[in-house]
LUMDO-803462 format. One record per residue (C-alpha): residue number from 1; z, y, x. Coordinates in Angstrom, 3 decimals. Layout:
REM residues N
@nr=NUM c3=Z c2=Y c1=X
...
***
This chain:
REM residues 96
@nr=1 c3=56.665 c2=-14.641 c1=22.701
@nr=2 c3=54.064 c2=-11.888 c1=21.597
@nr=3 c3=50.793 c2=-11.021 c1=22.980
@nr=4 c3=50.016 c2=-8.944 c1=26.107
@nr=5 c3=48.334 c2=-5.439 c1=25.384
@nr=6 c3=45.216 c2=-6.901 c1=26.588
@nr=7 c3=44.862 c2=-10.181 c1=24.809
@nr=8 c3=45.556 c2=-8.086 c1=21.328
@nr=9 c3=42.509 c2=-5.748 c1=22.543
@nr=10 c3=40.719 c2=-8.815 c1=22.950
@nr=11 c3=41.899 c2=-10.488 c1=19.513
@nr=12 c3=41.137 c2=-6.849 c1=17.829
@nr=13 c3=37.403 c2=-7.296 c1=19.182
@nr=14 c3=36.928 c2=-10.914 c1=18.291
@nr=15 c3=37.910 c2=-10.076 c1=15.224
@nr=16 c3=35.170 c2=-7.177 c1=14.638
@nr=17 c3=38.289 c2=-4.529 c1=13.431
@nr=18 c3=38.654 c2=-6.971 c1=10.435
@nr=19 c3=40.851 c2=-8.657 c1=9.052
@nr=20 c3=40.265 c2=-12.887 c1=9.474
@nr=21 c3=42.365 c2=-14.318 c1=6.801
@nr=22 c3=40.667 c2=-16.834 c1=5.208
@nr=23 c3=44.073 c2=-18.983 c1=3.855
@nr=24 c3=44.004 c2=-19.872 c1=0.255
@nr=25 c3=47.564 c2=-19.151 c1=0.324
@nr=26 c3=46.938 c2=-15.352 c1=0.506
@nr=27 c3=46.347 c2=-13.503 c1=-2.555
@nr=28 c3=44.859 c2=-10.486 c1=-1.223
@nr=29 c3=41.468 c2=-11.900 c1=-1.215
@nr=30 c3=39.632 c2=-14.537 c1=-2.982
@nr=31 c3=40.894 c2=-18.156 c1=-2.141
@nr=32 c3=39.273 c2=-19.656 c1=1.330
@nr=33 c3=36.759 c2=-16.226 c1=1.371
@nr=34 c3=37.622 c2=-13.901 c1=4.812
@nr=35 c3=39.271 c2=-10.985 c1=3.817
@nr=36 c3=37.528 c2=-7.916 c1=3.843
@nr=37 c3=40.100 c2=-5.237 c1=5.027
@nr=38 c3=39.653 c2=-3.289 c1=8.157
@nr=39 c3=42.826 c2=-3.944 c1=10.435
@nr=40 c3=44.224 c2=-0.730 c1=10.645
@nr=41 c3=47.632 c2=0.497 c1=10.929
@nr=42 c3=50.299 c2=-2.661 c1=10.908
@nr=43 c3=47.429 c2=-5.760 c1=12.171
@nr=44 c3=49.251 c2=-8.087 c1=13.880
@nr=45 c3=48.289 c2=-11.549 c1=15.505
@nr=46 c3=48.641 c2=-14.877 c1=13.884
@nr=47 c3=49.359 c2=-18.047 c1=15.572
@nr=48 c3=46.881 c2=-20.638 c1=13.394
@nr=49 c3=48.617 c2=-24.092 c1=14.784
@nr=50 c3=51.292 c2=-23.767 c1=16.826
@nr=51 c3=50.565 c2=-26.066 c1=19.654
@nr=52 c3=47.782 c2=-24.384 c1=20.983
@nr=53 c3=50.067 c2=-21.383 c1=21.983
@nr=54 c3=48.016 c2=-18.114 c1=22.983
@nr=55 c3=44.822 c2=-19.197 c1=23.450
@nr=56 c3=42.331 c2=-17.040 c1=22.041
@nr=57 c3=40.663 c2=-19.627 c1=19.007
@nr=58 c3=44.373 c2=-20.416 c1=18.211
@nr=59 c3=45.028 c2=-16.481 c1=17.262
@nr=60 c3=43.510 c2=-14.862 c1=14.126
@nr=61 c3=44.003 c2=-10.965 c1=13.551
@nr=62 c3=45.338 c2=-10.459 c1=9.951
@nr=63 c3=45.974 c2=-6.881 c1=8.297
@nr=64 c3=49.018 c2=-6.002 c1=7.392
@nr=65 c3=49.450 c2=-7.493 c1=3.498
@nr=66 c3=47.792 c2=-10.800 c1=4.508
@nr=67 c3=50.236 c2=-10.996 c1=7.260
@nr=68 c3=53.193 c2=-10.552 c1=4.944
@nr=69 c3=51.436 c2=-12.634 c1=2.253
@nr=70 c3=51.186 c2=-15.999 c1=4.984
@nr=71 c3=54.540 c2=-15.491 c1=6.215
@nr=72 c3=56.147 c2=-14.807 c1=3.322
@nr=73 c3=54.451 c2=-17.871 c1=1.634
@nr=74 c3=55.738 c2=-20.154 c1=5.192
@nr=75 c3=58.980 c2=-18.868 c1=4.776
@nr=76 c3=59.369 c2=-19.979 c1=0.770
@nr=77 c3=58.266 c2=-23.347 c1=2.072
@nr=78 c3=60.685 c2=-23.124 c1=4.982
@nr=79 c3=63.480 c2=-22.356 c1=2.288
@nr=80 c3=62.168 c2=-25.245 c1=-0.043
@nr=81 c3=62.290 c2=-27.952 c1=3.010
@nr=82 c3=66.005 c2=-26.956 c1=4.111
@nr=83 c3=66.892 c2=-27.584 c1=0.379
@nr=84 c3=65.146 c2=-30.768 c1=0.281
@nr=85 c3=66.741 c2=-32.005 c1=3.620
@nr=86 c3=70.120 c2=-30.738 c1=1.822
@nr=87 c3=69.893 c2=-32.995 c1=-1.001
@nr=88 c3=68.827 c2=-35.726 c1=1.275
@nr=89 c3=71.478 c2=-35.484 c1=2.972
@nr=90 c3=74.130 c2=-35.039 c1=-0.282
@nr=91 c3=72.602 c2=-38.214 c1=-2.136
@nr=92 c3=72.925 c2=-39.844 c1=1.711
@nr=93 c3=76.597 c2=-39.026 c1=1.810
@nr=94 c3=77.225 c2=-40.493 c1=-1.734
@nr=95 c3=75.922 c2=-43.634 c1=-1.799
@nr=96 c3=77.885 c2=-44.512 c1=2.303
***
């Protein structure tokens, strides 16, 4: 479920029309350093642990390439996990 107009406004604000990655998983800054890019075209809002839902410290605003960088690093680990459970369950299989 995304974010109502107004809570992005608010996120946008909070955020000081920069961009708040700070994961050392990102390459588009320096490891564990806040990136320094204004938002701009293409921000969007980042759920930072996914129990907390929409609540405002639970959302960071990230520019567009740190947005792609996080989620495209989550979804290699995704894709490493479902190959892991796979083999799991293949050596599982074998030795029944």
């Amino acid at each position: 479920m995304g974010i109502t107009k107004k809570e992005r406004l608010a996120l946008f604000e909070k955020a000081g029309g920069r961009c708040e990655c700070r994961s050392n998983r990102c390459t588009h800054h320096a490891p564990g350093e806040r990136c320094t890019q204004d938002l701009g075209e293409g921000w969007d809002a980042f759920y930072l642990r996914g129990s907390n839902g929409r609540a405002a410290d639970n959302l960071a605003a990230l520019c567009a390439i740190c947005y792609k960088n996080i989620m495209g690093a989550w979804e290699i680990d995704h894709k490493e996990m479902i190959e892991r459970m796979k083999a799991i369950r293949k050596s599982m299989s074998r030795s029944s």
